[in-house]
Backbone as CSV, one residue per row, in Angstrom:
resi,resn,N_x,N_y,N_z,CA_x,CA_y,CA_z,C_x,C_y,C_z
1,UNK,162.000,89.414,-15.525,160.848,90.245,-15.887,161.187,91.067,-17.134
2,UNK,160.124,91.174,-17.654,160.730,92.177,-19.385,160.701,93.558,-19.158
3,UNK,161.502,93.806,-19.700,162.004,95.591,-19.411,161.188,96.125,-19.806
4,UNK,160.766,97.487,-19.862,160.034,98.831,-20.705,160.809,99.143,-21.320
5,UNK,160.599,99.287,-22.592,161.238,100.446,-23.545,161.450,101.799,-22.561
6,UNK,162.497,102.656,-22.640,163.086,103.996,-21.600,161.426,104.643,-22.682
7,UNK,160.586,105.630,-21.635,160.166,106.235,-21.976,160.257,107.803,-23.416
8,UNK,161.764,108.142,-22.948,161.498,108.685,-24.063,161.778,108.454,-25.322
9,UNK,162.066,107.482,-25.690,161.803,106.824,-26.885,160.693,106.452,-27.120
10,UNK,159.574,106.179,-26.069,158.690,106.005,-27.256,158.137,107.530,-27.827
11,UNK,158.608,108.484,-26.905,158.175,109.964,-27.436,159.108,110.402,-28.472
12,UNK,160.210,109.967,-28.586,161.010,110.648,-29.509,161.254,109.354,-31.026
13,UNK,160.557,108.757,-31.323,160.328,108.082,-31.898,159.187,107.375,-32.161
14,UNK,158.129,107.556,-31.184,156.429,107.016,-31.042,156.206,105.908,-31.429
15,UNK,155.053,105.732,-30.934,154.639,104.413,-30.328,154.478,103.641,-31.898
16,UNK,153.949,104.851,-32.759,153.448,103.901,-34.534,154.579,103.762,-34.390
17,UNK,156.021,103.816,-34.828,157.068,103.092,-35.250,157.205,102.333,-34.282
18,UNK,157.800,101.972,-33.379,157.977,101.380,-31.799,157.312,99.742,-32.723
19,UNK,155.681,100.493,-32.956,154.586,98.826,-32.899,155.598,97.735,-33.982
20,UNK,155.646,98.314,-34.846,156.432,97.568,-36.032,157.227,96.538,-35.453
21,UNK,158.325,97.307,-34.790,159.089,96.011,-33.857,158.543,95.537,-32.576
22,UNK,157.567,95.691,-31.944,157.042,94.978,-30.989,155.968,93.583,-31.410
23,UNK,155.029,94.600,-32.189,154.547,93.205,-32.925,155.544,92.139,-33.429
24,UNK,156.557,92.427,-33.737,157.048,91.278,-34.631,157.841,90.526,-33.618
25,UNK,158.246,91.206,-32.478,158.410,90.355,-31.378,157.370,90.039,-30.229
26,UNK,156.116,90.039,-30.897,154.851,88.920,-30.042,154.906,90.166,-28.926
27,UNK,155.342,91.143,-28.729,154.981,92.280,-27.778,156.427,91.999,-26.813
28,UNK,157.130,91.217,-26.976,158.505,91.650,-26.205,159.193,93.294,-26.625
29,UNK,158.934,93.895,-25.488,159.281,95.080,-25.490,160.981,95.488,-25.893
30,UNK,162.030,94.268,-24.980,163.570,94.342,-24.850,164.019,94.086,-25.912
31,UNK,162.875,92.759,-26.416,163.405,92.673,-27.819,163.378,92.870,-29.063
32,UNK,162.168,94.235,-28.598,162.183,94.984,-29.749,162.537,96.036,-29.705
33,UNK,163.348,96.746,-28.463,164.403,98.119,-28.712,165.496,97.230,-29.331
34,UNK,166.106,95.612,-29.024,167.374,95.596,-29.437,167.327,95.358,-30.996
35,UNK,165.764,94.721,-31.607,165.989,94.468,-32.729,165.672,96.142,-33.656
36,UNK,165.263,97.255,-32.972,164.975,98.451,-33.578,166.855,98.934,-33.712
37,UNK,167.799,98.772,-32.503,169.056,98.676,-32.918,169.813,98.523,-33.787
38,UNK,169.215,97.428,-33.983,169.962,96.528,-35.023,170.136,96.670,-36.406
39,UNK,168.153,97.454,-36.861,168.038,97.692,-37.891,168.818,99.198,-38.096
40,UNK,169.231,100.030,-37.555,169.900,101.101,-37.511,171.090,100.841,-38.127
41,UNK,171.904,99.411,-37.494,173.060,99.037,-37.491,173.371,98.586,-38.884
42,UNK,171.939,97.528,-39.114,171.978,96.743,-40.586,172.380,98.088,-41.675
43,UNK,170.707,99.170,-41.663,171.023,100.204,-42.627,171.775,100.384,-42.823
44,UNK,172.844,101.263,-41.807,174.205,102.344,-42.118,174.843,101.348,-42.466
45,UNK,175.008,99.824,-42.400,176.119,99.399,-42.897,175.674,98.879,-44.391
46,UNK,174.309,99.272,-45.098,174.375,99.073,-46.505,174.935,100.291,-46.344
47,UNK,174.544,101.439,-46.234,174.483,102.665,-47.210,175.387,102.902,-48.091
48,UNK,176.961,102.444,-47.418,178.152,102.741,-48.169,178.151,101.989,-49.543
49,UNK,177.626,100.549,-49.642,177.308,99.846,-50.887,176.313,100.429,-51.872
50,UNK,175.480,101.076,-51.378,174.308,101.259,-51.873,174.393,102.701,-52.323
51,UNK,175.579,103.519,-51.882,176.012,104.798,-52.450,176.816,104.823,-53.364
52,UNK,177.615,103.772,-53.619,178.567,103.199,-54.472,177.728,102.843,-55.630
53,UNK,176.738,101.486,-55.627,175.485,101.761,-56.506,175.001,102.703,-57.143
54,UNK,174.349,102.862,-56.701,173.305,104.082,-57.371,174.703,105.278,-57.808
55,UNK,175.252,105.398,-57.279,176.434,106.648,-58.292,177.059,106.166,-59.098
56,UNK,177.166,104.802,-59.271,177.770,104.222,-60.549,177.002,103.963,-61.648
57,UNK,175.654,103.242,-61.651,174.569,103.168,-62.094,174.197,104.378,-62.876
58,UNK,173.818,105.416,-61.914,173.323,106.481,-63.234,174.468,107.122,-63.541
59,UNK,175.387,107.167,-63.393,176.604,107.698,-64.276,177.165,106.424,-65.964
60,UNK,176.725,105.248,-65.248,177.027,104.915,-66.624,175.706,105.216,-67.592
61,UNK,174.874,105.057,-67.201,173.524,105.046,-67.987,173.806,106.194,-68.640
62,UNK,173.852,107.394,-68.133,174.027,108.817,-68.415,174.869,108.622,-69.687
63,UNK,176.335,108.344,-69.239,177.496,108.258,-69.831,177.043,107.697,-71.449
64,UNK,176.180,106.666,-71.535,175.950,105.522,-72.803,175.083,106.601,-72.951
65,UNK,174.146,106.968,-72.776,172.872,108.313,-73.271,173.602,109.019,-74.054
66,UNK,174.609,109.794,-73.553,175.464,111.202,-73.652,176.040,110.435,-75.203
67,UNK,176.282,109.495,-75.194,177.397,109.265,-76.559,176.417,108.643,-77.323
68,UNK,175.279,108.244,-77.053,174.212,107.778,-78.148,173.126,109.165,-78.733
69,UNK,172.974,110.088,-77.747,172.682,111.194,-78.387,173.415,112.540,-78.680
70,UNK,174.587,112.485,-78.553,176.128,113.521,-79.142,175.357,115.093,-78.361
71,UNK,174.862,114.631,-76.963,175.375,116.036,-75.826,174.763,115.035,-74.644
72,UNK,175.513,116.126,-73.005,175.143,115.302,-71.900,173.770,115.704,-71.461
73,UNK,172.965,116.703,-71.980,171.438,116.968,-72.062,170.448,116.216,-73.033
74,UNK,170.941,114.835,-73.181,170.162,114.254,-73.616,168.818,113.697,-73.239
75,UNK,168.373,114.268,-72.010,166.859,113.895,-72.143,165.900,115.248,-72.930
76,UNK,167.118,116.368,-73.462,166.337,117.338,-74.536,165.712,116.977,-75.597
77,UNK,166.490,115.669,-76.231,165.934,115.364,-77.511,165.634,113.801,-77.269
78,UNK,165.707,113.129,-75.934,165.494,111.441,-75.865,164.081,111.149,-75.942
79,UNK,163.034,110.317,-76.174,161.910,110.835,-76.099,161.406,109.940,-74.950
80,UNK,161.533,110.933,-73.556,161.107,110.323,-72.124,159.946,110.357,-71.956
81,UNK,159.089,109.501,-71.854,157.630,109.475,-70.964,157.455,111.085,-70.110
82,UNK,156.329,111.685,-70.005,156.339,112.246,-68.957,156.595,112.524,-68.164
83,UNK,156.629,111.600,-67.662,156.780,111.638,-66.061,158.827,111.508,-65.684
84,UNK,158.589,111.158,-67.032,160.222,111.158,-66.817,161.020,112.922,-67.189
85,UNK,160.138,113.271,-67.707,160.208,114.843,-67.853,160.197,115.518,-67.076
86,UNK,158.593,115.172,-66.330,158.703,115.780,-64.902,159.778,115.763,-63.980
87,UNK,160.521,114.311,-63.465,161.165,114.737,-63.212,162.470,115.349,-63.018
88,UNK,162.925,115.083,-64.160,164.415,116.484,-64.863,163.685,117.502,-64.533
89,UNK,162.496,118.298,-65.259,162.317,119.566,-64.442,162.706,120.064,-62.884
90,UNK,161.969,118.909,-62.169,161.329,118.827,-60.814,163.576,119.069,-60.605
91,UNK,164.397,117.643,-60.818,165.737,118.317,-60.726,166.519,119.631,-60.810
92,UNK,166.026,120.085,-62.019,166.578,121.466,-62.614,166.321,122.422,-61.672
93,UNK,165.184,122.374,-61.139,164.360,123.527,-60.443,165.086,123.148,-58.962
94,UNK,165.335,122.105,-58.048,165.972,121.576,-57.297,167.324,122.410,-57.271
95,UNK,167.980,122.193,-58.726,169.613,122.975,-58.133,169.182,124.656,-58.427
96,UNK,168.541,125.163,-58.861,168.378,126.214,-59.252,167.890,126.861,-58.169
97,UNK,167.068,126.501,-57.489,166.403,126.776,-55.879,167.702,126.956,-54.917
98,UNK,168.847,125.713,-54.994,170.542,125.626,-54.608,171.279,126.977,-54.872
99,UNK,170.665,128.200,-55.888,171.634,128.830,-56.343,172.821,128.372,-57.199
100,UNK,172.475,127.004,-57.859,173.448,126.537,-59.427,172.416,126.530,-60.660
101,UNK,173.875,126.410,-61.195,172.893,126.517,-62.608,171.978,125.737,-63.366
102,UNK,172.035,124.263,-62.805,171.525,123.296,-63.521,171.618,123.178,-64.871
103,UNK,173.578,122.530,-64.285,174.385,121.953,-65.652,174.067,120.263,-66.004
104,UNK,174.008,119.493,-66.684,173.895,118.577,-66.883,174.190,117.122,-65.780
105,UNK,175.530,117.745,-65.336,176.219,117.038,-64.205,175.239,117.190,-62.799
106,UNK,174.651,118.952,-62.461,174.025,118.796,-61.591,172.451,118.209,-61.390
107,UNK,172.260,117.915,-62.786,170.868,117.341,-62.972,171.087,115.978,-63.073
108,UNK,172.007,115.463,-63.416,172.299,113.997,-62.901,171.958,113.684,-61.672
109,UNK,172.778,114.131,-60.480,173.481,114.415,-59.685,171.951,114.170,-58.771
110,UNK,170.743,114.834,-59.022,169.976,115.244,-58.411,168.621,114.194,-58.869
111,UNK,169.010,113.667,-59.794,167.625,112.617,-60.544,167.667,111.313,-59.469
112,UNK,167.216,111.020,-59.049,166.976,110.061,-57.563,167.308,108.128,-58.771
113,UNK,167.694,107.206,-57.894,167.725,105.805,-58.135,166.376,105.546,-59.305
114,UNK,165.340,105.545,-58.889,164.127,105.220,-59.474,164.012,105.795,-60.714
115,UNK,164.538,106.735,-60.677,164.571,107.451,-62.339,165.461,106.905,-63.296
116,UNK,166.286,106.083,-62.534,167.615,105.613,-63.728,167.077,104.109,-63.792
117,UNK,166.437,103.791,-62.813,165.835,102.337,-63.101,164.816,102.131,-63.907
118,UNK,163.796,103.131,-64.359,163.046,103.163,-64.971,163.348,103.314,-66.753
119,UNK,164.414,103.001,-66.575,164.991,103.394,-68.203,165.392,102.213,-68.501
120,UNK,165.249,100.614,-67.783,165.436,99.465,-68.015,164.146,98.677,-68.016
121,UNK,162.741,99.509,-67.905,161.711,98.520,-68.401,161.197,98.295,-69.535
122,UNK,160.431,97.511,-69.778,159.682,97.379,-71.249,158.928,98.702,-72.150
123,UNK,158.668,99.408,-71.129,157.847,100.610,-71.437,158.893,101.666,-72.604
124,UNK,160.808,101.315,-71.481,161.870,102.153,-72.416,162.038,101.316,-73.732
125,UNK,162.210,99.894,-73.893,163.173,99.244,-74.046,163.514,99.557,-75.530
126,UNK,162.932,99.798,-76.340,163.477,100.404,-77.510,163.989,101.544,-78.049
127,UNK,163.663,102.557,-77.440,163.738,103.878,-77.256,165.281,104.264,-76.076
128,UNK,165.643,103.275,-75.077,166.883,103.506,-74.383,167.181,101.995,-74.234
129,UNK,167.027,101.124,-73.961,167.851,99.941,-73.319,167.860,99.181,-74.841
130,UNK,167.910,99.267,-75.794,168.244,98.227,-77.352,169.296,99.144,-77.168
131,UNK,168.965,100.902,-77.646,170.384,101.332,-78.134,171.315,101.892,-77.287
132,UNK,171.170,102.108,-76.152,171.993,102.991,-75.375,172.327,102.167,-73.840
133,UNK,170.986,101.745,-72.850,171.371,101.742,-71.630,171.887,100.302,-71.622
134,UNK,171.720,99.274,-72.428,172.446,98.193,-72.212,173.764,97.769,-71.746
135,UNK,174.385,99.199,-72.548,175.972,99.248,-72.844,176.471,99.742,-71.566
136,UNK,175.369,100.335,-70.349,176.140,100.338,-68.951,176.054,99.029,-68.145
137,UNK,175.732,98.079,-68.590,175.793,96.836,-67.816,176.945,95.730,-68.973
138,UNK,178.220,96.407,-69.022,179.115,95.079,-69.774,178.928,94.046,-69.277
139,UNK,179.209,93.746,-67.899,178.817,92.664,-67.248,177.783,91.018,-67.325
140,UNK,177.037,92.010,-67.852,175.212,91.521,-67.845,175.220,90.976,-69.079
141,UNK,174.897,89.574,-69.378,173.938,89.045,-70.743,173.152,88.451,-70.209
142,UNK,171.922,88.719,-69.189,170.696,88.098,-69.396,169.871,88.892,-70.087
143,UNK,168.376,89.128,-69.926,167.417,89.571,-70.020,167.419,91.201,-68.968
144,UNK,166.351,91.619,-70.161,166.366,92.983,-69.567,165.266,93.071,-68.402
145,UNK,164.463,91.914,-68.430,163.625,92.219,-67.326,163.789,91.489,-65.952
146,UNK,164.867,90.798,-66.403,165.049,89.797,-65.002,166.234,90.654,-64.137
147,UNK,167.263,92.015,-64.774,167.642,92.706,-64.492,167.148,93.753,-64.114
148,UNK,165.739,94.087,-64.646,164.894,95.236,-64.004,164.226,94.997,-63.071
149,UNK,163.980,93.353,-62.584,163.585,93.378,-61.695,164.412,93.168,-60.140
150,UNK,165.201,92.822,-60.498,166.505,92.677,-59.355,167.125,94.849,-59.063
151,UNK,167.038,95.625,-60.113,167.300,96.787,-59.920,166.207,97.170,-59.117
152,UNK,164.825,96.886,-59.539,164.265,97.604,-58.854,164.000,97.115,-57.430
153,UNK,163.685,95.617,-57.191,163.810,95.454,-55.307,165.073,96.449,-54.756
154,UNK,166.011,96.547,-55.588,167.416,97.453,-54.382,166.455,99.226,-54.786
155,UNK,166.069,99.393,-55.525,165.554,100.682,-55.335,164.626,100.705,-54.224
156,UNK,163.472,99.745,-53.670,162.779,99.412,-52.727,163.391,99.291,-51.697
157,UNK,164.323,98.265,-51.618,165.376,98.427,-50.402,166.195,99.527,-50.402
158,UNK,166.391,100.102,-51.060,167.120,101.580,-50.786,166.391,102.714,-50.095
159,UNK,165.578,102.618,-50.633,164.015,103.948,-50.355,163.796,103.639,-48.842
160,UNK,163.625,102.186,-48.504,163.391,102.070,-46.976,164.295,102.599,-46.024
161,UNK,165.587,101.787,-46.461,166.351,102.550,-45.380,166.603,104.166,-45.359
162,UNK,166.859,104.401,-46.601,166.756,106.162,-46.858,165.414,106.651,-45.971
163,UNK,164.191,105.879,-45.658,163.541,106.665,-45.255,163.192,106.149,-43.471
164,UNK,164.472,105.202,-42.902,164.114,104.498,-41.433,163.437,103.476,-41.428
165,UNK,162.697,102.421,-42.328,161.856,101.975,-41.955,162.588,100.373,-41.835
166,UNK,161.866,99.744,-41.419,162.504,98.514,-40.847,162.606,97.458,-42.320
167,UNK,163.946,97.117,-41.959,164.814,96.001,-43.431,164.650,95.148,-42.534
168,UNK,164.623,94.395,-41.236,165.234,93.129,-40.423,164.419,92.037,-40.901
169,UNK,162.858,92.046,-41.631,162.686,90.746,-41.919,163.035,90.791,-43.252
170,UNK,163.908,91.030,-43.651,164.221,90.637,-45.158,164.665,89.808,-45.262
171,UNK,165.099,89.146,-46.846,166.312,88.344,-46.813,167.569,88.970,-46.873
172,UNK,168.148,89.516,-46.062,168.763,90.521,-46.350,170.412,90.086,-46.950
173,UNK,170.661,88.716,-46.821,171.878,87.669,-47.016,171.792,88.654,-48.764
174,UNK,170.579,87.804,-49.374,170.376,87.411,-50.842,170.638,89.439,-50.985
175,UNK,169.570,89.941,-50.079,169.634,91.840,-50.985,171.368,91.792,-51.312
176,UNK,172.115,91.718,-50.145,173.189,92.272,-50.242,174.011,91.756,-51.418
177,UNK,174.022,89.989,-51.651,174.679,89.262,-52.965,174.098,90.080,-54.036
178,UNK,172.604,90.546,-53.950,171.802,91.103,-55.714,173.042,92.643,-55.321
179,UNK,172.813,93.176,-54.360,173.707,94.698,-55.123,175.024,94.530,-55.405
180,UNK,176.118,93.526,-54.760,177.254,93.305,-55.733,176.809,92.593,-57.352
181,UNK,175.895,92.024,-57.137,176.042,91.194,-58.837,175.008,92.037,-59.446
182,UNK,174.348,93.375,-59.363,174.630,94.680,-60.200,175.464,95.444,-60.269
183,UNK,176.337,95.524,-58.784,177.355,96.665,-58.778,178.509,95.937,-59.907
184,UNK,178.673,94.482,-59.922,179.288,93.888,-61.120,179.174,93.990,-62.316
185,UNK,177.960,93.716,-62.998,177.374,94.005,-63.864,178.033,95.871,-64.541
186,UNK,178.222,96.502,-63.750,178.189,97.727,-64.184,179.614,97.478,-63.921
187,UNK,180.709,97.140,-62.741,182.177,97.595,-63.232,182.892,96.882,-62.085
188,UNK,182.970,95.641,-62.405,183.555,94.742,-61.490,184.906,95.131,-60.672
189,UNK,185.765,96.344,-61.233,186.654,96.502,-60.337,185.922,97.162,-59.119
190,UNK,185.147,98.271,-59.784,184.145,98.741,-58.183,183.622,98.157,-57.263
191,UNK,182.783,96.969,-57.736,182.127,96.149,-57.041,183.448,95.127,-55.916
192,UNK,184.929,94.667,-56.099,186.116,94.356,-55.488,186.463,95.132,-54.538
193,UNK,186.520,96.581,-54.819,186.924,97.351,-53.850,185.959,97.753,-52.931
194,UNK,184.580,97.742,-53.129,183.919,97.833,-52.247,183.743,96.976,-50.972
195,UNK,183.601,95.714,-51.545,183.339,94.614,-50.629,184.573,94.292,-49.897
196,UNK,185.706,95.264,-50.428,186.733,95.025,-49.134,186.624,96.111,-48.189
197,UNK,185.653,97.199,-47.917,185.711,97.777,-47.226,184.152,98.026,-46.294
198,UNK,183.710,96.732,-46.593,182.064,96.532,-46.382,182.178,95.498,-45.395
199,UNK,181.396,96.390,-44.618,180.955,95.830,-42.853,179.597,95.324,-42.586
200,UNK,178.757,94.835,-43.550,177.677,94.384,-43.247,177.511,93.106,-42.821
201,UNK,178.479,92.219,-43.903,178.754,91.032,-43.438,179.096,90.759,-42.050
202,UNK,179.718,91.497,-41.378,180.106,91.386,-39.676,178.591,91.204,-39.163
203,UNK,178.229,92.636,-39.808,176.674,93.386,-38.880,175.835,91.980,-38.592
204,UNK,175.420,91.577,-40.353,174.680,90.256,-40.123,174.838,88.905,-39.323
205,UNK,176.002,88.571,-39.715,176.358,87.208,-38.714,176.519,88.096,-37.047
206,UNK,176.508,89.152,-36.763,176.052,89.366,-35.268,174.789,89.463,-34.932
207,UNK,173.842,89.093,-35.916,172.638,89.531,-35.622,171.828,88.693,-34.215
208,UNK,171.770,87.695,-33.989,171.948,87.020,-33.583,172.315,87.369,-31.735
209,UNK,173.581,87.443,-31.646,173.676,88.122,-30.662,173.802,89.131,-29.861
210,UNK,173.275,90.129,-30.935,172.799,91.606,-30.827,171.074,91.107,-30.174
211,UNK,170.564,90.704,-30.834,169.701,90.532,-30.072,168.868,90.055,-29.083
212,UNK,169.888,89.284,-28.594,170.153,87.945,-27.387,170.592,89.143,-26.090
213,UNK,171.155,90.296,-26.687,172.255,91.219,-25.527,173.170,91.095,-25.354
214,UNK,173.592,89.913,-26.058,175.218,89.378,-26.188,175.970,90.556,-26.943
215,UNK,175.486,91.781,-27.426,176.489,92.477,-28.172,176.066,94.078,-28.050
216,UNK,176.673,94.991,-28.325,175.800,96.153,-28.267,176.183,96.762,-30.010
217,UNK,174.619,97.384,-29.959,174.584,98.002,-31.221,175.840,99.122,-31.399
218,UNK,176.442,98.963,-32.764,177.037,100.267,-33.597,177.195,100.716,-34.590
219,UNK,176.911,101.361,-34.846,176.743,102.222,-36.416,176.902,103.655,-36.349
């Protein structure tokens, strides 16, 4: 007979999230607490890759900015879209609210994934990616948009798990190969040392019998 989800989960987590994985298991209830598990399990075991990312990423970008416009406050004189203004302010005001000063480092520090990805589309590309942001991807000689578009699905896949929501029907094999062959792109010794200390690969090939009951979730 099929189990109930333990009641207070669906209160301490509710029924709108709950549906996500029930629907997708045709209304099996068991097997959609184990596959809601799982995705817990999948997340935490990007995050460590995906923190490695994104802090390498806008530090080189930064880094090539900083020496193409001779200070590390170069979005003072870079000429950013709006909205890219907005949000350095929206940062500044962020550490300053912190009680810091909002030094250059802490406005890095505080400019989210999506903001450093946005400095690799067509909209930048003459103005930052001809002269400056190219030079954080040594790695990289394709195209700038077949790279902006592989940056930005991991910003999508990043945002989800940052915000709980379910990764399990992804391809999640291929996400994980695209963030080493950017985390490459930007500094192949990083991208080596990471993947020797990266547990996702386990997570995934258990997927399987995590959700059979053959295994119990951990993360």
């Amino acid at each position: 007979m099929e189990e109930e989800l333990p009641g207070w989960m669906s209160e301490v987590f509710s029924e709108a999230r709950l549906r996500a994985y029930t629907d997708f298991t045709g209304g099996d209830r068991t097997a959609a607490l184990r596959l809601y598990w799982w995705n817990v399990e999948a997340s935490a075991a990007l995050f460590g890759p995906f923190h490695c990312l994104e802090v390498a990423l806008r530090n080189a970008v930064h880094d090539r900015l900083t020496e193409f416009h001779g200070r590390p406050d170069w979005w003072t004189v870079a000429p950013l879209r709006s909205g890219g203004l907005r949000k350095v302010d929206e940062a500044r005001r962020a550490c300053q609210d912190r009680g810091k000063a909002g030094t250059p480092d802490e406005i890095v520090a505080e400019l989210s994934f999506g903001f450093w990805r946005q400095l690799l589309t067509r909209w930048n590309s003459r103005d930052f990616w001809v002269p400056a942001v190219h030079k954080a991807f040594p790695g990289y000689r394709g195209r700038r948009d077949v790279l902006d578009d592989q940056v930005l699905s991991l910003v999508l896949l990043r945002n989800r798990i940052m915000h709980h929501e379910p990764i399990h029907h992804r391809d999640l094999r291929e996400d994980h190969a695209k963030l080493y062959r950017i985390m490459g792109y930007v500094n192949q010794d990083l991208a080596k040392e990471v993947r020797s200390m990266d547990r996702f690969p386990a997570v995934l090939a258990a997927k399987r019998d995590a959700l059979r009951g053959r295994r119990p979730p951990r993360f």
